[in-house]
Structure formats: structure tokens, C-alpha cells
C-alpha positions, 0 to 999 in steps of 0.5 A: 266249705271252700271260698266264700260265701256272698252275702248282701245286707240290705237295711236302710238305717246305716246304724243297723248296717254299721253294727252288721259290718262290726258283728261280721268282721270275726267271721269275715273269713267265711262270709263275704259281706255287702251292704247297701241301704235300698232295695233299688242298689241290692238289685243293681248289685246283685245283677252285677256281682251275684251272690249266695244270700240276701239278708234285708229288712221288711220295712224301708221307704221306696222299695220293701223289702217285701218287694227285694224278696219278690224281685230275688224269688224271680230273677234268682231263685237259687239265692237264699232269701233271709229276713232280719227285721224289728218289724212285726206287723202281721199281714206283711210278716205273713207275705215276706216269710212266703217269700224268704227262707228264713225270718231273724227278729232284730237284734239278732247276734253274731251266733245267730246270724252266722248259723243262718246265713251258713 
């Protein structure tokens, strides 16, 4: 692969973003990782500075990350839509996956992660 790849986390516990920036930080020279804590700010940053993955999780307050993975399927349908999420309620983990390509439970590790996104 040449260049980087472009990935946006999207989490709104800065403890989960924090551990997310620590575990990446090895593989920093194959992905180019943002973060940001709500939905609103990953779509502001996407528009601004595209990318090719968006990581978020299903559950956070004003905007889902149900609603992030909606908003990316129609303004950017080439971008690779993965789910990292704790959160297992069926109904909503049955509408996120429709929209994601992937779903990560939480924790998920470096190995994992890196495989996903890559």
C-alpha cells in the first residue's frame, strides 16, 4: 500500500478515544488516525478532510452512531464504515450492521483493529 490510509474514530468517552490513539501509535505509519467525540464534528471533518474509513461507535448522546453511519452511506459511499462498539442491544445492532461493513465488539486490540481497518 502507498501513502496512508485515513481513518476517523468517532467515540464520545475520551477515555476510549485516548486508548484508541495509544494502540495505533505502532501502526501510525500505515494509518492516518483522527478522532473526534461526536457525530456532528466527524461530519464537519469528513467534508473537510475526507477520509478512507470511519470507525464509530453505535451508542452516544445527540447524534448515533447510527445516524453517522447513515449520513456517511449517502454523502460518501466509497468510505469503509466499521462499528467499534460495547453496546449490544439487538434492534439497534441489527439497523448499524446494515449500514457498516464491518462490526469490532469493545475491547478490541491492536491485531484486530489494524486487520479491519487495513
Amino acid at each position: 500500500m502507498s501513502g496512508h490510509l485515513r481513518a476517523l474514530f468517532v467515540d464520545d468517552d475520551p477515555a476510549v478515544l485516548g486508548g484508541l490513539k495509544r494502540m495505533l501509535r505502532g501502526i501510525r505509519n500505515e494509518i492516518e488516525s483522527d478522532f473526534v467525540d461526536n457525530g456532528p464534528d466527524a461530519l464537519t471533518k469528513m467534508e473537510a478532510d475526507g477520509y478512507d474509513v470511519v470507525i464509530t461507535d453505535i451508542r452516544m448522546p445527540g447524534m448515533s452512531g447510527i445516524e453517522v453511519l447513515q449520513a456517511v452511506s449517502e454523502e460518501h459511499p466509497d468510505m469503509a464504515r466499521i462499528i467499534l462498539s460495547g453496546y449490544s442491544d439487538k434492534a439497534d445492532t441489527l439497523r448499524a450492521t446494515g449500514l457498516a461493513h464491518q462490526y469490532l465488539a469493545k475491547p478490541c486490540d491492536a491485531a484486530g483493529l489494524r486487520s479491519a481497518i487495513l
